[in-house]
MIKOL-77673 format. One record per residue (C-alpha): residue number from 1; residue in one letter; x, y, z. Coordinates in pm, whole numbers. Layout:
! MIKOL-77673
[r NUM,"A",[X,Y,Z]]
...
! end
This chain:
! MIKOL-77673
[r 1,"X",[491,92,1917]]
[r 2,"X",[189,191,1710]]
[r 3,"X",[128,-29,1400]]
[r 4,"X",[-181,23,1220]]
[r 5,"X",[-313,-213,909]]
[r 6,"X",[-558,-118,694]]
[r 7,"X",[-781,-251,399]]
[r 8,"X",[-707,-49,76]]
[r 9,"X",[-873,-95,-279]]
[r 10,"X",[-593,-77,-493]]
[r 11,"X",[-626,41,-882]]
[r 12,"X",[-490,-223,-1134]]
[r 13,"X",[-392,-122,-1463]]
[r 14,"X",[-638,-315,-1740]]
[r 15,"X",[-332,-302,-1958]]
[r 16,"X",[-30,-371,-1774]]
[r 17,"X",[-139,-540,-1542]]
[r 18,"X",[-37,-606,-1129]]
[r 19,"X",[335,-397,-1137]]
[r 20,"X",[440,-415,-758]]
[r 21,"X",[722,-626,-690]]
[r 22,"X",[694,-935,-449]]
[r 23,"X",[866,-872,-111]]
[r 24,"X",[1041,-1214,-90]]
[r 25,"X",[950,-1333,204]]
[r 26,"X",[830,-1659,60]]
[r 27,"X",[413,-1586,144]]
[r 28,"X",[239,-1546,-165]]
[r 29,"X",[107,-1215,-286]]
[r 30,"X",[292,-1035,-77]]
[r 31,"X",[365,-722,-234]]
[r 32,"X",[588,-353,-124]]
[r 33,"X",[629,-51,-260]]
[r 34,"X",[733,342,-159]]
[r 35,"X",[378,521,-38]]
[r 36,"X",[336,860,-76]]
[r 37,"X",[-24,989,113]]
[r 38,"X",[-171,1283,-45]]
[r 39,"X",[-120,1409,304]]
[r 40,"X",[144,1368,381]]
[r 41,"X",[406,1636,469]]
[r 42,"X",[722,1467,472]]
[r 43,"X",[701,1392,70]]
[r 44,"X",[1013,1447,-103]]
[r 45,"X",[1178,1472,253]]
[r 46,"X",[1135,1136,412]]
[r 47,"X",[1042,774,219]]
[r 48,"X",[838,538,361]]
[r 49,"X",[737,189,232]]
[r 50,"X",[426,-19,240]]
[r 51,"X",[355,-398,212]]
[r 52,"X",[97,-550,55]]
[r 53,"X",[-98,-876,88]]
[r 54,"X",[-386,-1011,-102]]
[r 55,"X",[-586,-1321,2]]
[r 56,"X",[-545,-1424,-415]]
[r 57,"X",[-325,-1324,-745]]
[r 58,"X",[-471,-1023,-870]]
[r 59,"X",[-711,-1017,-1159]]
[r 60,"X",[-632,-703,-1447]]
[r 61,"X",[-973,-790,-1552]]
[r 62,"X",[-1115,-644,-1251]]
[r 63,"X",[-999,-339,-1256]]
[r 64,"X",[-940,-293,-813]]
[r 65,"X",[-805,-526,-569]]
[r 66,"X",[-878,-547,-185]]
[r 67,"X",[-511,-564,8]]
[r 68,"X",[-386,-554,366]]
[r 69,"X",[-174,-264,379]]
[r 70,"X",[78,-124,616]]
[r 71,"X",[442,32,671]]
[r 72,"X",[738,-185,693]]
[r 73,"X",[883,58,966]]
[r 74,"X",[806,127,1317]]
[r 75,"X",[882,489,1327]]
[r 76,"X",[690,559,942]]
[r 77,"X",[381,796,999]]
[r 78,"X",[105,538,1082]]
[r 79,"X",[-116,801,1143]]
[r 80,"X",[-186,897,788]]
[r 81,"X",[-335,549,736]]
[r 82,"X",[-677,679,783]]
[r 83,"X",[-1042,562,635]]
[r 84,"X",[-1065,790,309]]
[r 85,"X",[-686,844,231]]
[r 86,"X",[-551,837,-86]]
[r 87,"X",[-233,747,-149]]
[r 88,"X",[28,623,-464]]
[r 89,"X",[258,352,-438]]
[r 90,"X",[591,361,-604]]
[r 91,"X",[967,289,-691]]
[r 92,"X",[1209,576,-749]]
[r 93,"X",[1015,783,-968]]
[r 94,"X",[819,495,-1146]]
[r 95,"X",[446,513,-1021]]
[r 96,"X",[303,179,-1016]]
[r 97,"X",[-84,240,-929]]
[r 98,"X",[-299,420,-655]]
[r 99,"X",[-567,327,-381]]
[r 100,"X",[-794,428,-87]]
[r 101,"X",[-770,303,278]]
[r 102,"X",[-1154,183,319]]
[r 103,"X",[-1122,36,670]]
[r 104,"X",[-883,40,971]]
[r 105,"X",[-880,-314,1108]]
[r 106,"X",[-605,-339,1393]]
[r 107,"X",[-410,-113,1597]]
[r 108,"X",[-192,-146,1894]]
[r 109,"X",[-16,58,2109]]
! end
């Protein structure tokens, strides 16, 4: 299995604040959401979804958050989780912010 992780900055909105819904799994600032890569070809075909952890609660006041990104599922297209993509994260058609991958940090296969 290939599994990549990833550190994105993440947008968050000055007004309404962090939006992406807590995964449950009782860790704190864990975060998921649908992902759609600007690259990706599958969009509209295929939907993949991403969690998200930050080290702290997210500040609106600061306008970006560092998180630990990566898919939820083994057969989701790791390989767009490159330094330099963009991507949007989502539920249904409700767009809750956007980022950048800025560094690839583990991978195994």
């Amino acid at each position: 299995m290939k599994d990549r992780k990833a550190l994105a900055e993440i947008a968050i909105d000055p007004e309404k604040g962090w939006l992406l819904p807590t995964f449950g799994s009782g860790k704190p600032n864990r975060y998921w959401a649908h992902v759609h890569f600007e690259n990706d070809p599958t969009w509209k075909q295929k939907v993949w979804t991403f969690n998200v952890d930050l080290d702290r609660a997210p500040d609106p006041k600061a306008g970006t958050v560092a998180a630990t990104v990566y898919f939820m599922a083994e057969n989701a297209p790791h390989e767009l989780i490159q330094e330099g993509a963009k991507f949007e994260l989502s539920c249904m058609d409700n767009i809750y912010t956007h980022g950048v991958i800025t560094r690839i940090f583990e991978t195994k296969e």
